[in-house]
N, C-alpha and C positions, 0 to 999 in steps of 0.2 A: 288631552294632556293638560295638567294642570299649568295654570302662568308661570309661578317660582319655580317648578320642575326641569331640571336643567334638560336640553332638548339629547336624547340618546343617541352615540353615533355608530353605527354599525364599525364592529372591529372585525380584523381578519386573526382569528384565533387560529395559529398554525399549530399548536398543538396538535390538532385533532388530524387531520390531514401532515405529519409530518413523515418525510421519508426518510431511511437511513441511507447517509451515503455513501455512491456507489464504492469508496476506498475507504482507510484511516486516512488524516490528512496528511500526513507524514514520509504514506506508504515509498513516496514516489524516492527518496534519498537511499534506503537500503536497495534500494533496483537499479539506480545509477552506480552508487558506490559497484554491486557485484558485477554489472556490467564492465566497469572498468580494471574486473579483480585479474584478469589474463590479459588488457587490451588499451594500447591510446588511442584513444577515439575524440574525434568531431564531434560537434552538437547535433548534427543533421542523424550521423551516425547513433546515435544514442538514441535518438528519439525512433527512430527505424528499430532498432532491436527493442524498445520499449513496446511498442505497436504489435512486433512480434511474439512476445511474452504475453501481451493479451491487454495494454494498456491500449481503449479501444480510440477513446476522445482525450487528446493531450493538447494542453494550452502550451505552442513551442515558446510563447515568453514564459511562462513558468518554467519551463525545464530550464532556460537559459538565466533566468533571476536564480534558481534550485544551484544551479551548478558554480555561479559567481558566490552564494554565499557557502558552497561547500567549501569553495577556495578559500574566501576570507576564514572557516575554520580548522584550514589547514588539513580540511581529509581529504583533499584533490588538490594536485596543481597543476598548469597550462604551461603553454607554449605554444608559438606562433611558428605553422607551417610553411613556409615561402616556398615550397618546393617545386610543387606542382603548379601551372597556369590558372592564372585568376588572380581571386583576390584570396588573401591568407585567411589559413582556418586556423583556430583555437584548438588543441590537441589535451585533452582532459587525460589526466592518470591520478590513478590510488595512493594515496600516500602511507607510509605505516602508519602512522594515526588512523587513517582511513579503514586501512585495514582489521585493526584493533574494534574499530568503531561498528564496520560488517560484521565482526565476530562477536561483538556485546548484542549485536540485532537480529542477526540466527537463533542466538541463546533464547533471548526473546521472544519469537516466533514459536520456539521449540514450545516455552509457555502457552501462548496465544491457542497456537494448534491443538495442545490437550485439552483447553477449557473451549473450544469452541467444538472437539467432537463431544463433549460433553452436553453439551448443549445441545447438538442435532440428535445425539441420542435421547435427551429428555423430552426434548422436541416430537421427533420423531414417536415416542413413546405416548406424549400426551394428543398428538392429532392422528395418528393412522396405529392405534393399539393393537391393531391385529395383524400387522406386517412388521413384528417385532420375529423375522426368519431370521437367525444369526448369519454375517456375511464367513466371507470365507476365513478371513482375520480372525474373527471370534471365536471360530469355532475351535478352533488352533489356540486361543487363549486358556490359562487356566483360570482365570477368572470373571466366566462367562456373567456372574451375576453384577460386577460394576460396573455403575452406569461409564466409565471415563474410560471404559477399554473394550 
């Protein structure tokens, strides 16, 4: 090493080693909101049908920080249960905003879903080119030759 040369420090380039992760970051609000679309539920309770739906590792502060600022937006509001023995639960429901706001995020989904079978069909096309068998969907399609359907 030269003397003037400033001395090199090993970086951690995560570029290269980067994973996608496992959700959007966002995911987790359209799943509460729908959970609450037929039900007032508890925090403990939401997070159980979360877990059920397939949410496998859930941070229950984040569900509980998620669901304080769905309030502050007005697409859910509480209430205190005193009814039952113990200590009082927090009772979460939809609000029509709420509601409004699950229906702009379906809509969106609907989006997401088509460009992402897009995608495993390009996918799919460009690493396993010879298992391009049409499913049963397809074959039922009349427009076997688009890659989005």
């Amino acid at each position: 090493m030269l003397q003037n040369e400033p001395e090199k420090k090993e970086s951690l380039d995560t570029t290269q080693t980067k994973q996608p992760n496992s959700m959007p970051k966002n995911f987790l609000v359209p799943f509460l909101l729908l959970c609450l679309k037929d039900w007032s539920l508890h925090g403990y309770k939401l997070i159980q049908m979360l877990m059920d739906i397939g949410f496998s590792s859930i941070d229950q502060g984040n569900v509980y920080r998620t669901l304080r600022k769905l309030e502050k937006e007005n697409l859910i509001s509480s209430t205190w249960d005193t009814s039952e023995g113990g200590p009082a639960k927090r009772i979460y429901s939809l609000t029509e905003y709420g509601e409004e706001y699950l229906t702009s995020c379906a809509t969106s989904f609907e989006q997401y879903q088509k460009m992402l079978r897009t995608f495993f069909n390009l996918y799919t096309s460009a690493f396993f080119p010879f298992s391009n068998v049409p499913t049963k969907d397809e074959k039922s399609s009349s427009s076997f030759g688009d890659i989005a359907d």
